[in-house]
Backbone bond lengths (Angstrom), bond angles and torsions (degrees), N, CA, C in turn:
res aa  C-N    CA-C-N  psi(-1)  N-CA   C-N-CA  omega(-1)  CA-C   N-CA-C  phi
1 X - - - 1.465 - - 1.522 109.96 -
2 X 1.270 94.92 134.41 1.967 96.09 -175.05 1.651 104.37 -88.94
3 X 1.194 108.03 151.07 1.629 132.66 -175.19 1.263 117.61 -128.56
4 X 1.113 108.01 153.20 1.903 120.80 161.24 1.401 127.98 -55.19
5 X 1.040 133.61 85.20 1.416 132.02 165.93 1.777 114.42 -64.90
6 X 1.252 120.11 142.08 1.267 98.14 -171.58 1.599 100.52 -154.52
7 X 1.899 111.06 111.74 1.181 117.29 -165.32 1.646 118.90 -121.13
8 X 1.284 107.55 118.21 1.219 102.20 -166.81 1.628 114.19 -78.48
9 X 1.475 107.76 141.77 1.703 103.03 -170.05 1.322 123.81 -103.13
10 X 0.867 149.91 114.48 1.552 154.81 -166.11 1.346 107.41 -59.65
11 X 1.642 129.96 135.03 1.473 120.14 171.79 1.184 141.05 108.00
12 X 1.571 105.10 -72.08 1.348 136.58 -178.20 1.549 118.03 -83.96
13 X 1.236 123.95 119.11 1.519 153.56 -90.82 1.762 80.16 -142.91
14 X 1.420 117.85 118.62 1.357 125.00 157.76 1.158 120.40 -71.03
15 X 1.911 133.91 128.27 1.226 119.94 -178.67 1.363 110.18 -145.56
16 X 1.622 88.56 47.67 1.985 98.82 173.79 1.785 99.96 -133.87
17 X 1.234 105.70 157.47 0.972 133.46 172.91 1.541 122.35 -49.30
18 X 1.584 116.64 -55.03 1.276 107.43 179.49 1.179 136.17 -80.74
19 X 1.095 152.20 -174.97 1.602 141.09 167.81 2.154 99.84 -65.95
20 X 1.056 98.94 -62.97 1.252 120.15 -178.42 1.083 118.79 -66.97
21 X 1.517 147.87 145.12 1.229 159.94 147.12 1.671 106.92 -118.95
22 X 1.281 124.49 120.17 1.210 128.49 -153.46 1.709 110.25 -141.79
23 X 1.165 138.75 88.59 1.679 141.40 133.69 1.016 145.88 -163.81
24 X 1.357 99.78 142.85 1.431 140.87 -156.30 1.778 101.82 78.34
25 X 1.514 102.93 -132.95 1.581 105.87 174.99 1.497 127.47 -54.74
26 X 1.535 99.45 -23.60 1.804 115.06 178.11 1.226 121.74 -78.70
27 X 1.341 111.17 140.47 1.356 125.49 171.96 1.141 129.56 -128.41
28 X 1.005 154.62 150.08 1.757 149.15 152.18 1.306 102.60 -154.43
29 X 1.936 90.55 124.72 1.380 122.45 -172.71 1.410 101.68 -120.13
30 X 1.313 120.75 131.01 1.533 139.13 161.28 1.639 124.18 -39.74
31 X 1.608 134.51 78.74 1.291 109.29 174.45 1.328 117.67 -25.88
32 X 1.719 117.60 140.80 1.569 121.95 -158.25 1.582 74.39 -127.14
33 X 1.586 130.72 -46.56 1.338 115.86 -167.60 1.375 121.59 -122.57
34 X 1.120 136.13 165.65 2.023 132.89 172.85 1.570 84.23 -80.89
35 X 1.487 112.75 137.68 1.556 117.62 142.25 1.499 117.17 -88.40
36 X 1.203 102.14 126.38 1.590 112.56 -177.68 1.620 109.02 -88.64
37 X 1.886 93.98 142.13 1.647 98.75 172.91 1.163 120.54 -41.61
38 X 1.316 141.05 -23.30 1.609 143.20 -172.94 1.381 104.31 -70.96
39 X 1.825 102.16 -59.63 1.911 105.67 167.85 1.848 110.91 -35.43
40 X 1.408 99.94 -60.89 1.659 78.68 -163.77 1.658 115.09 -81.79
41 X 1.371 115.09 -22.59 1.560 113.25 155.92 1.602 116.09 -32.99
42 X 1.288 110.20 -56.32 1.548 105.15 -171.04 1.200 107.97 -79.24
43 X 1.889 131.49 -15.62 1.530 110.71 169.20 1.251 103.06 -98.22
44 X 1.451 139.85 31.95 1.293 144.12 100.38 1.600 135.49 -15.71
45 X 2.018 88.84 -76.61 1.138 75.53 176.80 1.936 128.56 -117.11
46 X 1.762 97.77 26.27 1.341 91.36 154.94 1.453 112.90 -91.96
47 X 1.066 125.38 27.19 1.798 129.75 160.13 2.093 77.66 73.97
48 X 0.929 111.34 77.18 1.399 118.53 152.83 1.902 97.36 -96.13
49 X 1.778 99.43 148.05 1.745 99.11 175.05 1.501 112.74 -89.44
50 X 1.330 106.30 67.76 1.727 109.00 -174.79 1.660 112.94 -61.58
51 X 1.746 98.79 -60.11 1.344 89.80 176.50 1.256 99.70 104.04
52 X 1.136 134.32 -11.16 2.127 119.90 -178.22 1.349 75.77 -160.13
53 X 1.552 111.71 139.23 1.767 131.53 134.44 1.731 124.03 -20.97
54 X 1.210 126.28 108.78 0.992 164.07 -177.83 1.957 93.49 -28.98
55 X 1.537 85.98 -55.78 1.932 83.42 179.40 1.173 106.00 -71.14
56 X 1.583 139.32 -24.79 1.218 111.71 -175.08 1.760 104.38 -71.73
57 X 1.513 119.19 -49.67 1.083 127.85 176.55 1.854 117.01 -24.89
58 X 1.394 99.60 -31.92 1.472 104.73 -162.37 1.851 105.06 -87.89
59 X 1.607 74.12 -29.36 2.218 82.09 -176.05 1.577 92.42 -64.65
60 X 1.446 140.02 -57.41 1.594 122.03 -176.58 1.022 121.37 -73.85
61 X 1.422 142.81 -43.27 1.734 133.21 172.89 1.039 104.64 -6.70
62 X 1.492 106.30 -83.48 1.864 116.63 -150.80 1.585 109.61 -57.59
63 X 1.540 126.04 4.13 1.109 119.37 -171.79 1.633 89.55 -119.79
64 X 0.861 134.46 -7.65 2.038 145.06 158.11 1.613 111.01 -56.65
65 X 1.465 110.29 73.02 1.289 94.88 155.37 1.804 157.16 -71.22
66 X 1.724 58.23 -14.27 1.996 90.72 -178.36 1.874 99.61 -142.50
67 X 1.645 91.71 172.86 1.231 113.75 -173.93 1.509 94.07 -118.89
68 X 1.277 116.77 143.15 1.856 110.91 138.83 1.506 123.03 -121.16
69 X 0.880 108.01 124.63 1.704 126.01 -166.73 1.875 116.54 -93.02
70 X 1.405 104.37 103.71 1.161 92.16 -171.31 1.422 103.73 -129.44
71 X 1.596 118.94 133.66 1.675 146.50 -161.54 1.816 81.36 -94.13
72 X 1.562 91.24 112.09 1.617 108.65 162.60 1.606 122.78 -174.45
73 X 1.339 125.81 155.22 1.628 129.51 -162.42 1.265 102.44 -34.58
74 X 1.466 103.63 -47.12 1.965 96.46 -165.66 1.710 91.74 -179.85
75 X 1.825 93.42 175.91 1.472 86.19 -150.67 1.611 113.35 -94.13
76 X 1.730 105.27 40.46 1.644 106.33 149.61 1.234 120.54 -85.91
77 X 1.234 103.41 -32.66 2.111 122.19 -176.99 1.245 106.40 -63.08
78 X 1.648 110.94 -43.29 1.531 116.60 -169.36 1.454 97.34 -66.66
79 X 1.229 127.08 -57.22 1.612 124.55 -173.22 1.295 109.70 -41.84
80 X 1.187 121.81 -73.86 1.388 140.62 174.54 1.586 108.53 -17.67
81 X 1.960 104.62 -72.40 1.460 101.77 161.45 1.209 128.62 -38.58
82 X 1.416 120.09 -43.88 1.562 113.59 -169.18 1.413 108.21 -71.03
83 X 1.322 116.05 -28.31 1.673 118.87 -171.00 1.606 103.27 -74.86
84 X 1.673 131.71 -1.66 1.120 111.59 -155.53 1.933 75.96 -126.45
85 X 1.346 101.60 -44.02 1.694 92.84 156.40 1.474 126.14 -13.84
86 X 1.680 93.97 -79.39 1.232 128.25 -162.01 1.839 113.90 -59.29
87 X 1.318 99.69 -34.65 1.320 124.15 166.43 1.523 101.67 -63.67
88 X 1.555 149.42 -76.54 0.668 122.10 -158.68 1.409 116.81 -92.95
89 X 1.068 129.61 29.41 1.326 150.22 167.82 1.452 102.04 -75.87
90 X 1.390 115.88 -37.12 1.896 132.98 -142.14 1.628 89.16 -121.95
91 X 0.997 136.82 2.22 1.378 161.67 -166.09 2.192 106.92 -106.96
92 X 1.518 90.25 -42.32 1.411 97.43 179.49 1.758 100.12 -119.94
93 X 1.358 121.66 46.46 1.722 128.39 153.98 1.348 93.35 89.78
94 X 1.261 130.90 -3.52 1.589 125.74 -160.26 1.789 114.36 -75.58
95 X 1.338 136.46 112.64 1.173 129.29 -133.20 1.602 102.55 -80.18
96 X 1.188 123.96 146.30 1.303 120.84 170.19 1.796 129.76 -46.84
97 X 1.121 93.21 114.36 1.497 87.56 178.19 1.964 123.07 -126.20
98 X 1.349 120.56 165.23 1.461 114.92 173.33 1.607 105.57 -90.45
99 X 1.128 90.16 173.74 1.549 116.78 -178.05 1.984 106.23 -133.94
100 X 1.281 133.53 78.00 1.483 124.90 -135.66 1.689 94.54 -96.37
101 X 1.437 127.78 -16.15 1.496 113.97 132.69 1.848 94.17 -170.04
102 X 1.412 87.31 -170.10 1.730 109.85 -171.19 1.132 114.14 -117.11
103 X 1.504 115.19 154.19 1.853 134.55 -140.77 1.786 71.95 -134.89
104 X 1.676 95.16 158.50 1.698 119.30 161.08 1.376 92.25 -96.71
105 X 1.268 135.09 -44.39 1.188 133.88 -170.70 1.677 118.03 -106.71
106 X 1.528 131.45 157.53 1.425 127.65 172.30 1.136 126.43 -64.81
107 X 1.144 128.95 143.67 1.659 117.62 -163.94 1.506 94.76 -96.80
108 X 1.468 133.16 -4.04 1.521 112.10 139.06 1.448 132.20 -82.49
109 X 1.149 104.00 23.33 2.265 125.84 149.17 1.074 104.64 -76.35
110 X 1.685 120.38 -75.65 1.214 132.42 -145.39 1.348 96.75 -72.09
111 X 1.225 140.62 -44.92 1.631 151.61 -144.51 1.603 81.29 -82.89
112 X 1.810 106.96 119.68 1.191 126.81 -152.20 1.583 134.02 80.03
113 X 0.942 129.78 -31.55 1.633 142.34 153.41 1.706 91.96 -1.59
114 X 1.291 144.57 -72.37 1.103 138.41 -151.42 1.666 106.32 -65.97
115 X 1.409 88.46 -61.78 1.902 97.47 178.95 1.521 114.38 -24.47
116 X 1.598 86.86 -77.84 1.280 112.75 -173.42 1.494 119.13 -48.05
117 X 1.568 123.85 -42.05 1.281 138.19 173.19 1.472 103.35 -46.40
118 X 1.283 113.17 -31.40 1.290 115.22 -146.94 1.932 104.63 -114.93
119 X 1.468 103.62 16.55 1.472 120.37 -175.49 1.742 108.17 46.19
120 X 1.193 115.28 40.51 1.516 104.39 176.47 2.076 98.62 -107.50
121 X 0.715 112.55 31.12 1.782 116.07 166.50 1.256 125.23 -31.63
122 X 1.813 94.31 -47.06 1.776 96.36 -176.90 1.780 112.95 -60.89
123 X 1.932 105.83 -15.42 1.132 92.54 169.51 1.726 130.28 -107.82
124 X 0.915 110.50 50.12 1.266 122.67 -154.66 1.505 106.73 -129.71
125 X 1.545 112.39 144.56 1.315 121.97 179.99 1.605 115.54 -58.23
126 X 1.447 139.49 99.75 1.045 143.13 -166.48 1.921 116.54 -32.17
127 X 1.070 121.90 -31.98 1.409 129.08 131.39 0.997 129.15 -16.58
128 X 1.313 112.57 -62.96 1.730 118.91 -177.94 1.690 112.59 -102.36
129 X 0.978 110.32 23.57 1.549 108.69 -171.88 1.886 104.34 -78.08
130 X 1.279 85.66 -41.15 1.971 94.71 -169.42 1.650 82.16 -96.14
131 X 1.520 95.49 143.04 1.705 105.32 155.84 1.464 95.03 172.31
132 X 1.449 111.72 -140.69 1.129 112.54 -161.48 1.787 106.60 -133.39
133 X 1.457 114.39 131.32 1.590 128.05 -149.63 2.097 93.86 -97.10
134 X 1.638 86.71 178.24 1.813 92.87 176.36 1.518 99.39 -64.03
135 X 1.220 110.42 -20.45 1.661 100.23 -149.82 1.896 105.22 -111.76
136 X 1.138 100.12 -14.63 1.906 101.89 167.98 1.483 115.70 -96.59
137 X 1.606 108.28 7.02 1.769 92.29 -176.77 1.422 88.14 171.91
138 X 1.443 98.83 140.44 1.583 129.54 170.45 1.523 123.81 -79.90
139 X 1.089 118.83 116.48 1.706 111.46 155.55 1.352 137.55 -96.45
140 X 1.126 110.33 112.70 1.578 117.68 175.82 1.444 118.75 -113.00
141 X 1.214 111.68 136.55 1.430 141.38 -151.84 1.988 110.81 -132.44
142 X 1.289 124.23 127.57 1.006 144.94 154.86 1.927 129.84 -107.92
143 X 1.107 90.25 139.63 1.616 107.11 -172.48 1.318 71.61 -69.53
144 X 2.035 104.48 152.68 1.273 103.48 164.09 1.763 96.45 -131.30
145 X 1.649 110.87 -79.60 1.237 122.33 175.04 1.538 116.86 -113.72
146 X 1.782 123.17 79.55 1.307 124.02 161.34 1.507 132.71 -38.73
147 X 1.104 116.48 32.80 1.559 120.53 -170.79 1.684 114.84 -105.81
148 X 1.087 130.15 137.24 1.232 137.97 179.02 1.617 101.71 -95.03
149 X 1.267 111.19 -45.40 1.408 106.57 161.57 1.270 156.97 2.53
150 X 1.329 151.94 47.18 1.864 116.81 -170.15 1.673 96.68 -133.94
151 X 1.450 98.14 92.85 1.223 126.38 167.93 2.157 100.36 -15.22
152 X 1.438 141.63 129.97 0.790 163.04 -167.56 1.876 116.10 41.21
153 X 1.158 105.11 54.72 1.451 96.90 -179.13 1.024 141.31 -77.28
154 X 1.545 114.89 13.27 1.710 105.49 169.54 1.858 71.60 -143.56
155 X 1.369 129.29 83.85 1.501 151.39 158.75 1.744 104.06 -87.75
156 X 0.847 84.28 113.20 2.188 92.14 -179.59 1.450 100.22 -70.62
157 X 1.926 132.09 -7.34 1.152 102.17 167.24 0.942 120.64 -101.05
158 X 2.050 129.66 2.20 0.944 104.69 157.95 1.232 137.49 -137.58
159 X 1.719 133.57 174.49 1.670 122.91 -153.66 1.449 103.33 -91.81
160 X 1.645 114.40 158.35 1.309 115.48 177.16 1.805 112.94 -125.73
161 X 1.636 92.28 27.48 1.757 98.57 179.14 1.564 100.22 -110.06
162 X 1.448 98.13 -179.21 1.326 94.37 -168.47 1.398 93.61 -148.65
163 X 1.111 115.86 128.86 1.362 125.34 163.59 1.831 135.16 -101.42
164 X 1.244 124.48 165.45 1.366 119.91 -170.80 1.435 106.63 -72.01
165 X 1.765 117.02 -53.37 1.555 110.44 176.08 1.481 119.82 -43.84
166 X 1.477 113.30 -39.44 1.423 136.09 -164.36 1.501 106.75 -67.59
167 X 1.420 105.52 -53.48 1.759 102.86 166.92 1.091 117.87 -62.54
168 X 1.555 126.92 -60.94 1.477 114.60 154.11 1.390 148.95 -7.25
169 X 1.209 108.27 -41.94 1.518 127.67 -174.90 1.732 86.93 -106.14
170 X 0.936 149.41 -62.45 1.519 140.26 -165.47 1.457 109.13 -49.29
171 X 1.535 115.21 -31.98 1.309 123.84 -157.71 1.720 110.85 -91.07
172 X 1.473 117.94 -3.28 0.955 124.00 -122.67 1.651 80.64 -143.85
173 X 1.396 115.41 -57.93 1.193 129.47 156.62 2.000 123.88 -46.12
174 X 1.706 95.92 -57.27 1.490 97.02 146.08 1.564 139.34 -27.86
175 X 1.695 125.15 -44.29 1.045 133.82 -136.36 1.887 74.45 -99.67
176 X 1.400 94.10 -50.47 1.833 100.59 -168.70 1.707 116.34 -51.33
177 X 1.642 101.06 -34.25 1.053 128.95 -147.09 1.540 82.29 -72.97
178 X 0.940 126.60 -81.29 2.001 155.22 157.56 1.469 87.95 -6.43
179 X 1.192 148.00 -55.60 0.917 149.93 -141.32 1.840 117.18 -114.71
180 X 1.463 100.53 -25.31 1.500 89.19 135.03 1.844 143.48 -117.08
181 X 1.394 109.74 15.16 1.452 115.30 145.56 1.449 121.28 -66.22
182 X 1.701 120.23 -21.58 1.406 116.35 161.96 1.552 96.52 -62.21
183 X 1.198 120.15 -54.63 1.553 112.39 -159.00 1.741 101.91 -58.31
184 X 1.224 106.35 -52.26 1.607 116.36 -163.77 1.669 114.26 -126.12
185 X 1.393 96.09 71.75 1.583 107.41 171.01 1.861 109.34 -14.61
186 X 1.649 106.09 -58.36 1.154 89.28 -137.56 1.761 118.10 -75.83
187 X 1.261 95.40 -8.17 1.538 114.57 166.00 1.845 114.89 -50.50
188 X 1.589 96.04 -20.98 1.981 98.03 175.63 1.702 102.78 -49.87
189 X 1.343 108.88 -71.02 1.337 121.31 -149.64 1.954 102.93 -61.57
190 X 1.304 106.60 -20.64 1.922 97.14 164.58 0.911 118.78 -98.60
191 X 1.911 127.77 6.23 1.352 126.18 169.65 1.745 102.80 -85.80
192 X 1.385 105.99 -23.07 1.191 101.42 -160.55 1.547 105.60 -99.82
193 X 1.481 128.24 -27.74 1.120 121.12 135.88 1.756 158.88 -31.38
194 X 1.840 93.39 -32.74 1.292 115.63 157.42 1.464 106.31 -85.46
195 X 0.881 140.69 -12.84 1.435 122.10 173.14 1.629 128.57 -97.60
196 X 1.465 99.29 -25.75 1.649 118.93 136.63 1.216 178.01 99.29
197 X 1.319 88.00 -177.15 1.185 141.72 173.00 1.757 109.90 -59.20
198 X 1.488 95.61 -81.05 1.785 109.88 153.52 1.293 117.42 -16.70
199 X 1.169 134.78 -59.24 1.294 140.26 -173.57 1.374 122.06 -84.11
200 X 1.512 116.51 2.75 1.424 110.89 -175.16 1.734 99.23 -95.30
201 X 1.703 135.70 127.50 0.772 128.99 -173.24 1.933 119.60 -75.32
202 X 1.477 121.51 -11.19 1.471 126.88 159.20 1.360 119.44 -64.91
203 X 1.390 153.47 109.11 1.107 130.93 163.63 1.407 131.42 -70.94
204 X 1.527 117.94 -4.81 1.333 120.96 157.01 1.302 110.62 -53.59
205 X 1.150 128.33 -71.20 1.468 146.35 160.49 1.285 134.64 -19.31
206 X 1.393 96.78 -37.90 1.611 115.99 -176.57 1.544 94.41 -81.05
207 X 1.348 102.63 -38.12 2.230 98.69 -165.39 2.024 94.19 -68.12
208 X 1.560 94.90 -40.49 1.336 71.46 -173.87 1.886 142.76 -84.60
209 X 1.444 87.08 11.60 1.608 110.11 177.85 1.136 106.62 -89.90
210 X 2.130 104.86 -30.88 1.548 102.98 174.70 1.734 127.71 -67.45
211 X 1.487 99.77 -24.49 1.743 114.81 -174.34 1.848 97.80 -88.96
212 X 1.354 108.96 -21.71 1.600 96.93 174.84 1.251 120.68 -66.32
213 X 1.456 98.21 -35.76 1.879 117.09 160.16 1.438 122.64 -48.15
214 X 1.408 122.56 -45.68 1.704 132.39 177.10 1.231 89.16 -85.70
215 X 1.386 156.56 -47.28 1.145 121.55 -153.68 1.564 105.93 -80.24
216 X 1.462 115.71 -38.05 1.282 124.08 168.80 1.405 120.28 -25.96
217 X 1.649 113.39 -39.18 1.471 114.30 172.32 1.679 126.57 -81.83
218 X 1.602 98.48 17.79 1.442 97.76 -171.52 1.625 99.64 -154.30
219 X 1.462 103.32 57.06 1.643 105.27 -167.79 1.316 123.34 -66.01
220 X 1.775 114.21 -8.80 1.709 124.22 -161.75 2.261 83.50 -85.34
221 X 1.197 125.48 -30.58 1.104 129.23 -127.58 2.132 78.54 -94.30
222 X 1.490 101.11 124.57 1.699 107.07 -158.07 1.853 96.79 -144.00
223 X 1.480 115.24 -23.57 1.447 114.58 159.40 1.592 117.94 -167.95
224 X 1.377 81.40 166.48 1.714 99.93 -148.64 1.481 119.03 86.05
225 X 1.551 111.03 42.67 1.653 98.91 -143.24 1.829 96.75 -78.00
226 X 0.996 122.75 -51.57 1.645 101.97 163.12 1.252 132.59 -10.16
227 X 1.443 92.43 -86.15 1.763 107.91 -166.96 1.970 93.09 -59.21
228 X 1.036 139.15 -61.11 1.118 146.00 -167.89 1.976 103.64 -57.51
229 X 1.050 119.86 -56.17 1.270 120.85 -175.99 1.812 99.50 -51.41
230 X 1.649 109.61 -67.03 1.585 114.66 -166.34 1.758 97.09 -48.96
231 X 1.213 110.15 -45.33 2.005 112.87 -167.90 1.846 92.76 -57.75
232 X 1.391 115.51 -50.37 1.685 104.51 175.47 1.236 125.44 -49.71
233 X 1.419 100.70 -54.93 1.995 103.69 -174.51 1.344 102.26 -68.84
234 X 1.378 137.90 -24.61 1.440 149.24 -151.71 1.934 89.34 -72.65
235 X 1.083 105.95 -55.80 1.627 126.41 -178.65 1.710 103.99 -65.90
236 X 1.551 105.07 -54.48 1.841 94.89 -165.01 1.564 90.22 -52.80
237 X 1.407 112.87 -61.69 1.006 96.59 -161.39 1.740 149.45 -114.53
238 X 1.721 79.49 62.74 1.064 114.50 -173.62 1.747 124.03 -61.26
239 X 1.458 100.55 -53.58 1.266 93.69 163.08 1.797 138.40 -67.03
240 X 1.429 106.35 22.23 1.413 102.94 -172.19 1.916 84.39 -129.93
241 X 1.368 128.49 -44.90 1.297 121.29 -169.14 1.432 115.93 -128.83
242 X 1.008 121.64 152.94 1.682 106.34 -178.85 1.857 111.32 -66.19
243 X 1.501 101.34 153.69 1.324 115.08 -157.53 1.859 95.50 -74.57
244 X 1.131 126.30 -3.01 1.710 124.76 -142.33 1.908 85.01 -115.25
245 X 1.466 107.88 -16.07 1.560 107.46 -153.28 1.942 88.10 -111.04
246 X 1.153 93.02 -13.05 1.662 93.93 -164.49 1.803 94.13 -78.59
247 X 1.148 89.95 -50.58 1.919 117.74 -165.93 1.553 88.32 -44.41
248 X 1.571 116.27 -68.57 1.015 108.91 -137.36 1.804 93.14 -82.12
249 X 1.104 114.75 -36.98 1.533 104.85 165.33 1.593 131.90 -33.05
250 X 1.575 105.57 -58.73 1.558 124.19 169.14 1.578 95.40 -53.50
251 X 1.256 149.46 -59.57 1.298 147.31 -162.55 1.491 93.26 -46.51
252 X 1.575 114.49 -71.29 0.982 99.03 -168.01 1.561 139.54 -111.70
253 X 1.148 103.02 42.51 1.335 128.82 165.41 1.777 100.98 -98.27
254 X 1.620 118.08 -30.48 1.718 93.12 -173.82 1.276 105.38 -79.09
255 X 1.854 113.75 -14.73 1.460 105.31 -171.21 1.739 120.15 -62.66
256 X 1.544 102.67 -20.33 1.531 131.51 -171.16 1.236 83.60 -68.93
257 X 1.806 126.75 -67.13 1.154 102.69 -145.94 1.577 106.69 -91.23
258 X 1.512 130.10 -3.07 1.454 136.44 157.64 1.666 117.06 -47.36
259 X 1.592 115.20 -44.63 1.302 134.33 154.65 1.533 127.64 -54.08
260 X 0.719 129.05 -48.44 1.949 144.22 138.12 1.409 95.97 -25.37
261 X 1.210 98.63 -92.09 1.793 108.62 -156.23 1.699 106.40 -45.93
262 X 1.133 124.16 -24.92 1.356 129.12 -158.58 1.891 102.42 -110.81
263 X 1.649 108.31 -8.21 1.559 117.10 175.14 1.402 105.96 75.12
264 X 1.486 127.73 5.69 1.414 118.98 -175.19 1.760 108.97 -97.41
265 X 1.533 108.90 33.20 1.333 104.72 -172.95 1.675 82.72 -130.93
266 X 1.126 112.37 129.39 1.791 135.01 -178.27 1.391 96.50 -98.84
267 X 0.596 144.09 -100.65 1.587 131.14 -159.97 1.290 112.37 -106.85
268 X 1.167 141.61 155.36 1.425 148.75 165.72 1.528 110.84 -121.72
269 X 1.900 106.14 150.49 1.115 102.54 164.36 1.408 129.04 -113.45
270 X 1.323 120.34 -176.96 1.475 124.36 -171.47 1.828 96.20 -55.76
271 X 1.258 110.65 -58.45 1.427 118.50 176.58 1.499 111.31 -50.70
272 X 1.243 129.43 -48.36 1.537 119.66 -177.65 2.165 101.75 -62.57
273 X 1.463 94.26 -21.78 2.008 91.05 -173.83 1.659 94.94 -86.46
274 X 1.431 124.80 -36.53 1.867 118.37 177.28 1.291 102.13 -61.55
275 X 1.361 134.36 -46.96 1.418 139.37 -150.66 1.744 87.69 -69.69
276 X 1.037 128.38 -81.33 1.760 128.56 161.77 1.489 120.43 -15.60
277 X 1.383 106.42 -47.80 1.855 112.83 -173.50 1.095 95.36 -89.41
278 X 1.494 165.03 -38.13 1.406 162.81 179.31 1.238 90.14 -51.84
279 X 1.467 122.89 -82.97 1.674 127.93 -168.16 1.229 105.00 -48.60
280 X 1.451 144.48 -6.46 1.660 131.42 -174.93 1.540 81.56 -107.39
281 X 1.030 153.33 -60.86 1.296 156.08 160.26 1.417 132.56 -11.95
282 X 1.700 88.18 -51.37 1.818 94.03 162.96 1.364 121.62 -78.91
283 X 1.390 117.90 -3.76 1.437 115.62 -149.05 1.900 76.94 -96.74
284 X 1.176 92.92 -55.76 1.894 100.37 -156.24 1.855 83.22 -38.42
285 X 1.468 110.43 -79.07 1.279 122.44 -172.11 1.374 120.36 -40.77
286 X 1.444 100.23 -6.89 1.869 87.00 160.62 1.669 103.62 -113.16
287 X 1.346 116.81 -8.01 1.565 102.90 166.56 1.679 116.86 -78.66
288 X 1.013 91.75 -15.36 1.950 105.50 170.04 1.459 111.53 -65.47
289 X 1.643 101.73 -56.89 1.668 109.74 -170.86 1.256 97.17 -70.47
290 X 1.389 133.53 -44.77 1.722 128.00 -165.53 1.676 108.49 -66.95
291 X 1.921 104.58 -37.13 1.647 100.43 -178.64 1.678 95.75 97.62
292 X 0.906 129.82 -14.30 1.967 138.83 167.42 1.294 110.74 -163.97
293 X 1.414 92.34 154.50 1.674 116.84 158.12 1.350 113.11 -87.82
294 X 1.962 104.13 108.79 1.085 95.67 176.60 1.561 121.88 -83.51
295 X 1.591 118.12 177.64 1.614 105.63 -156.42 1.403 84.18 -92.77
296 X 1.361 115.55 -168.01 1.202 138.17 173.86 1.829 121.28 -39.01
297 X 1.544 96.89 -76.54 1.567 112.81 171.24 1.869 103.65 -45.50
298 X 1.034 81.64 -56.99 2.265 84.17 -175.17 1.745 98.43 -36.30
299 X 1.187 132.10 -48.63 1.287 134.65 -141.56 1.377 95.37 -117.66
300 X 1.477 136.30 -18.82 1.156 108.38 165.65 2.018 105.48 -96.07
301 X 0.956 134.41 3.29 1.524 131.70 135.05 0.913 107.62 -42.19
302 X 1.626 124.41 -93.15 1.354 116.75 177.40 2.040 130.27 -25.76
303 X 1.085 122.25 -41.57 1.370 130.60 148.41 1.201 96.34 -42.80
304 X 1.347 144.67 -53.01 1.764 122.74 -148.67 1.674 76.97 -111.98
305 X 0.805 174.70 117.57 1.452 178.13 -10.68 1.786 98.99 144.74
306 X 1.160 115.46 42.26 1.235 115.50 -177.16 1.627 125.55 -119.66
């Protein structure tokens, strides 16, 4: 039986109207309340299965403006979903964000749990008066992503609001998305790389988890891997950017990450780690718009217009 997974997101700025944003398995709901240290103290210590210390719990809340709620077997599927979510969220400029772990229940349930446990209602924000006590319902909690991290966070290219059309279309995109990694496994390992990536706090590191991701989409490709890799992406993703701007980008973004791998690159910048995450970005989003990853031969036709 499928369930609610429910992950609160760091950052990213609600900019719809309803409480709810709702389709298919996806959700994103608006924090409505603060959970107070007392709340998670007491599902502390009525032996709730939280799973992390109460203070860490308290250091991410207040930075949870939203929830995303995702209906799946259990909470490996749910992750998975959220990463392919989250991906196409990051697919339409939407800025990278964590998820630092996951609730069975909404943390606008729990937010009040103590009060209420404790029959003091009459003093309580009429909001929080009804919900759910120690003794009508369990909370369980998973570590998800401990990272303080997200590699470019105030980046002018990308947004950290969220809109109703915008979830809509991510969610929707999701379903397609899911549905061709059944077709074409190997497209997992650069969805899951673009999503991240973001979160790794090295940016040497990050480019090169990001190029493990592009190369992943071109596994036959064993020499010339430059010139041959940029001529592939140049084609995937052709229909979204010109093929002349892609090339020369991929050129020199692998030289970055050839320099990395080999330690002869001293510092890097935020721009040498976007220039890498754009190109994993365009690629997914043109295997979305095309509906497959085409193989090798498919795309070098396409190169000869044939």
């Amino acid at each position: 039986m499928q369930k609610n997974c429910y992950f609160p997101i760091l950052w990213l700025i609600p900019e719809f109207d309803a409480d709810l944003v709702e389709e298919g398995c996806f959700s994103v709901l608006k924090r409505k309340w603060d959970v107070s240290i007392f709340d998670l103290y007491s599902l502390v210590a009525q032996k709730h299965p939280i799973r992390m210390p109460a203070e860490l719990l308290q250091i991410f809340l207040p930075q949870a403006n939203l929830e995303f709620s995702i209906l799946a077997n259990d909470i490996t599927a749910a992750r998975d979903r959220l990463d392919v979510f989250r991906a196409m969220l990051s697919l339409q400029g939407i800025h990278p964000s964590i998820s630092p772990f996951a609730a069975n229940i909404s943390l606008n349930k729990y937010a009040g749990i103590n009060s209420r446990s404790a029959g003091n209602q009459a003093t309580m924000h009429e909001g929080l008066r009804e919900g759910i006590t120690h003794k009508d319902g369990q909370i369980e909690m998973w570590p998800n992503e401990l990272s303080f991290n997200c590699i470019g966070a105030n980046n002018e290219n990308l947004k950290s609001t969220l809109t109703e059309s915008l979830i809509i279309r991510a969610a929707k995109n999701s379903e397609k998305w899911l549905g061709l990694e059944e077709a074409q496994g190997s497209i997992r390992a650069a969805r899951r790389a673009f999503i991240n990536a973001p979160l790794m706090p090295d940016l040497g590191s990050s480019i090169l988890h990001i190029w493990q991701g592009i190369e992943s989409l071109f596994p036959t490709v064993s020499t010339e891997i430059t010139f041959r890799t940029s001529l592939l992406l140049a084609e995937l993703i052709s229909p979204l950017q010109n093929r002349a701007e892609t090339y020369e980008a991929s050129r020199a973004s692998y030289k970055d990450r050839s320099r990395i791998a080999h330690g002869s690159e001293k510092e890097i910048s935020l721009q040498q780690w976007l220039r890498a995450w754009l190109l994993l970005s365009r690629a997914l989003e043109a295997v979305l718009d095309r509906g497959l990853l085409p193989n090798e031969e498919e795309l070098t036709r396409g190169l000869l217009g044939s």
